[in-house]
Each structure stands twice: as structure tokens, then as C-alpha cells.
C-alpha positions, 0 to 999 in steps of 0.5 A, spaced: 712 654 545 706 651 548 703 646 544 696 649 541 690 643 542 684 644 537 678 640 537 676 640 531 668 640 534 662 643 534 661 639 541 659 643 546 660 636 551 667 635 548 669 642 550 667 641 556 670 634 557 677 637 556 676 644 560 674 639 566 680 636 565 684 642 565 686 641 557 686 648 554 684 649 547 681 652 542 675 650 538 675 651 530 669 647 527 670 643 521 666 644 515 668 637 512 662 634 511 660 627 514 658 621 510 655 614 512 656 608 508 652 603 510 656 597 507 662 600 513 661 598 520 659 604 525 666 604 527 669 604 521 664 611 519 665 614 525 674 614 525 672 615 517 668 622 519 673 624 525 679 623 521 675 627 515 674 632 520 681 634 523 685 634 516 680 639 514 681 643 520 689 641 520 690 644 513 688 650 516 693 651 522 701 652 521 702 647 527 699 645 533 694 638 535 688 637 532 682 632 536 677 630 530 671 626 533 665 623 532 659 619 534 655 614 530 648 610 535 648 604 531 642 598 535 644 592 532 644 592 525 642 598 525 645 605 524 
């Protein structure tokens, strides 16, 4: 059996990143809903976020892979 890759994303760049690298996938968009916690650090809240995503997705399928992401802009102490 092939290997089914999901991104679990509504990110239009992100798909086509993976078509351009001739990645076939399926997008199915999470519905997980994401959070900031200002007492994390970006990276941290943007790893939380993505991981929510994916499990929400991967709960879902019976097999394949899942690809959460996230981005978080962050200037200096700022998020």
C-alpha cells in the first residue's frame, strides 16, 4: 500500500510546496482550534498549535501520515 500523506492545512502555500516537490497528498483542514499563550515562547505556541492540528486530523484516519503546521510572526518581545 502507498503511503497516504495528509496536511492537516488550510494553506494553500503549504500545499503547493509539497505538490512542487512532487509530494502527492490530500489536504484535510483541522478544526482544532488554536490558542496563544503569551507566557510561551512563539516557538513553543506555534509546535503546540501544529501537534493540535495534526492529532485532530489523525483521529480521524484509520492510516496514513499527517503534516500539522503552524506560523506565529513574533518582533522582538511581541507576538
Amino acid at each position: 500500500m502507498k503511503p497516504k500523506i495528509i496536511l492537516a492545512s488550510a494553506s494553500k502555500a503549504r500545499s503547493r510546496i509539497l505538490s512542487q516537490c512532487g509530494i502527492p497528498h490530500k489536504v484535510i483542514i483541522s478544526n482544532a482550534r488554536e490558542i496563544i499563550d503569551y507566557t510561551k515562547s512563539p516557538q513553543y505556541n506555534a509546535l503546540y498549535n501544529a501537534t493540535k492540528k495534526a492529532i485532530e486530523v489523525s483521529d480521524k484516519l484509520k492510516y496514513g501520515f499527517v503534516i500539522g503546521a503552524d506560523t506565529i510572526v513574533s518582533l522582538g518581545r511581541r507576538q
